[in-house]
C-alpha positions as CSV (number, residue, x, y, z in Angstrom):
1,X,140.0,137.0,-129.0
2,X,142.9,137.2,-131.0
3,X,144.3,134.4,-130.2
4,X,141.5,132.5,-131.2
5,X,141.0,134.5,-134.2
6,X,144.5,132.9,-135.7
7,X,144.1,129.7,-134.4
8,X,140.4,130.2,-136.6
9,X,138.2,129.7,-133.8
10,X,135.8,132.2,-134.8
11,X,132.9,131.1,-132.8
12,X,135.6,131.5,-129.8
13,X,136.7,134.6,-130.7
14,X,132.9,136.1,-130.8
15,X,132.1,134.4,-127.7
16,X,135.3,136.1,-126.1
17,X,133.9,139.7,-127.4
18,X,130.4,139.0,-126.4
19,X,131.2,138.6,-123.0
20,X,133.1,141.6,-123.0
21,X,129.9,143.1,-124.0
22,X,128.3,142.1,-121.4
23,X,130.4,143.8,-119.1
24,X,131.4,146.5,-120.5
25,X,130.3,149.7,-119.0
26,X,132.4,152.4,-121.1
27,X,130.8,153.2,-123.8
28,X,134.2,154.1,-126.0
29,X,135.3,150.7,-124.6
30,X,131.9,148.8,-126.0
31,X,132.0,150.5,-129.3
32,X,135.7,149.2,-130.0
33,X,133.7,145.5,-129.0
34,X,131.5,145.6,-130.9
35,X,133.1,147.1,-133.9
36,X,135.6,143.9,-133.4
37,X,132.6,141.5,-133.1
38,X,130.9,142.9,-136.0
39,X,134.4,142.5,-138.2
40,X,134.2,138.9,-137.5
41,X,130.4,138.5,-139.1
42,X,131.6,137.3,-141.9
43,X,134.5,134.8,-140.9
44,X,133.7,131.6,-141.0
């Protein structure tokens, strides 16, 4: 994710965290997701 993030592939980057979300069982684990995914809502 974050290498995408500074290459400024944000779609990338999302995609990366959404599969972790899909995944993810822990729920301390998917919160940390999908705090990072919902960071990135407003990037480009």
């Amino acid at each position: 994710m974050y290498r995408h993030q500074k290459a400024g592939d944000f779609d990338s980057a999302r995609q990366e965290m959404r599969d972790v979300l899909a995944v993810e069982e822990v729920p301390r684990y998917r919160a940390t997701a999908q705090g990072q995914l919902e960071e990135m809502a407003d990037e480009p």
